[in-house]
C-alpha positions as CSV (number, residue, x, y, z in Angstrom):
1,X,8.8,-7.5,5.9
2,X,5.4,-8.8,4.1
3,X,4.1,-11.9,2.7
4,X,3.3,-12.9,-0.7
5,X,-0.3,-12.4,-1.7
6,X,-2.3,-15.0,-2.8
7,X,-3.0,-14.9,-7.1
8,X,-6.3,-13.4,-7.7
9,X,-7.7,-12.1,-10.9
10,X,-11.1,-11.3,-11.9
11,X,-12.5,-10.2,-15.2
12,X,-13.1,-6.8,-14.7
13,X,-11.8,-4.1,-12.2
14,X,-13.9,-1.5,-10.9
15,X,-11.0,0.4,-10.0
16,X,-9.7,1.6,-6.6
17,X,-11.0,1.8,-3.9
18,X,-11.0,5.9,-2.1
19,X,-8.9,5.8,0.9
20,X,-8.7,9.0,2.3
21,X,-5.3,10.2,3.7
22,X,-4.1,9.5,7.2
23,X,-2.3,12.6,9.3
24,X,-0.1,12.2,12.1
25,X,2.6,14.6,13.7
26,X,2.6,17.0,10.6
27,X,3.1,14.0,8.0
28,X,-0.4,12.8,5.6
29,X,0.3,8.9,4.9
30,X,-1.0,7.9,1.5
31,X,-1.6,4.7,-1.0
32,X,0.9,5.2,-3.7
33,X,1.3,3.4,-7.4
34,X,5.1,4.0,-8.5
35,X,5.6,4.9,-12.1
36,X,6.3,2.4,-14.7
37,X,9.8,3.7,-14.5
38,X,9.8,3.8,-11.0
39,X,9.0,0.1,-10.9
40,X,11.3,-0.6,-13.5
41,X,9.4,-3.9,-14.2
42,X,8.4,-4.8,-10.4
43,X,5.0,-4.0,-8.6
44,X,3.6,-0.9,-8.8
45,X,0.8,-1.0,-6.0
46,X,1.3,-2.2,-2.4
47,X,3.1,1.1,-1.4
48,X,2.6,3.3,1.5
49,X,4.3,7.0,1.0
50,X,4.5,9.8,3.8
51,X,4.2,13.5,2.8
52,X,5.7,16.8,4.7
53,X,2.0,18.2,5.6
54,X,0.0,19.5,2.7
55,X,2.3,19.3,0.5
56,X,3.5,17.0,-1.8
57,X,7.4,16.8,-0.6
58,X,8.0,13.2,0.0
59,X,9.3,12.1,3.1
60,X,9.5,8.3,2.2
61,X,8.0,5.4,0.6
62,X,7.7,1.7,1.9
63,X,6.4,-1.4,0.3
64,X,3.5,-2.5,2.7
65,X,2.9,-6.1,0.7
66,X,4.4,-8.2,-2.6
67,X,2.0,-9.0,-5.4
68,X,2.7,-12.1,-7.0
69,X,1.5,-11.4,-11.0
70,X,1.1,-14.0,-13.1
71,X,3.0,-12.9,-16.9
72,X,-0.2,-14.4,-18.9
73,X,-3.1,-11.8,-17.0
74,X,-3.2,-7.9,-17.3
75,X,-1.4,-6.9,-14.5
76,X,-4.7,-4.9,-13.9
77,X,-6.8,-7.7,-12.7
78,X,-4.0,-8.5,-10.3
79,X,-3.9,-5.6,-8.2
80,X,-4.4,-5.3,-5.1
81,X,-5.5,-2.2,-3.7
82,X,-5.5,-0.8,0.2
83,X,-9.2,-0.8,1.5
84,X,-9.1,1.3,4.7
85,X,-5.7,3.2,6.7
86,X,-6.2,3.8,10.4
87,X,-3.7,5.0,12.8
88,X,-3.1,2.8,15.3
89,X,-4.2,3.7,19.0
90,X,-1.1,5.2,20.4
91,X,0.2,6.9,16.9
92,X,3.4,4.9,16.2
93,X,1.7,2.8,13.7
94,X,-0.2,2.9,10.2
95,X,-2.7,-0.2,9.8
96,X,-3.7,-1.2,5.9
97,X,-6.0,-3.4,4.9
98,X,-6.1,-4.5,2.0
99,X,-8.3,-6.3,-1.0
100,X,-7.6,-9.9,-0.5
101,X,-8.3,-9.1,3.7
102,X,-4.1,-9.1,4.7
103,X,-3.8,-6.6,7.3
104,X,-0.2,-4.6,8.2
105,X,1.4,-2.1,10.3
106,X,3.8,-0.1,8.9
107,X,5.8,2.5,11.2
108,X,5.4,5.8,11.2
109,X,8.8,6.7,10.6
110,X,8.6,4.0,7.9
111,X,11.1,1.8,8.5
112,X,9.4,-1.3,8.1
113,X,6.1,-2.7,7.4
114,X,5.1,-6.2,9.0
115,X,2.1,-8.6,8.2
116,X,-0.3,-8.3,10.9
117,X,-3.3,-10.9,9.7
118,X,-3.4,-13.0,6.5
């Protein structure tokens, strides 16, 4: 499915970058952070969910990429973030790039996400 990211930390985040939404066939495709609960303990970044339209009925959720954390940095130096979502030419697919330059395709149906360029 994906490939482990690289460590990288840095002393100061400046936060997210804005992605805007990607629509296809009546479904917006967003970057999503899971709840700490959610998680329960795992990543919370790296996650690609698909919403009914406007509104905010998900239809699924996938984990584009792992983040390896290291247990001795703030797990908020260690994110990794999505930089840009395009749909790919003929619809089927979402492309994500992301922070540390990996690049994926994730379905639209979002079955599966694979690792496209390290």
């Amino acid at each position: 499915m994906s490939q482990e990211l690289p460590l990288r930390a840095s002393a100061k985040r400046d936060g997210a970058p804005k992605v805007p939404a990607v629509r296809a066939a009546g479904i917006r495709f967003e970057q999503t952070r899971l709840s700490r609960k959610e998680a329960d303990g795992a990543q919370r970044l790296g996650y690609l969910a698909a919403y009914k339209g406007e509104t905010d009925e998900l239809l699924w959720r996938v984990r584009v990429y792992d983040i390896r954390y290291n247990p001795d940095l703030e797990d908020d130096v260690q994110d990794v973030f999505f930089t840009a979502m395009t749909l790919s030419p003929d619809g089927h697919q979402i492309f994500v790039d992301n922070e540390v330059g990996g690049r994926y395709a994730v379905d639209i149906d979002g079955d599966h996400a694979v690792h496209v360029r390290p």
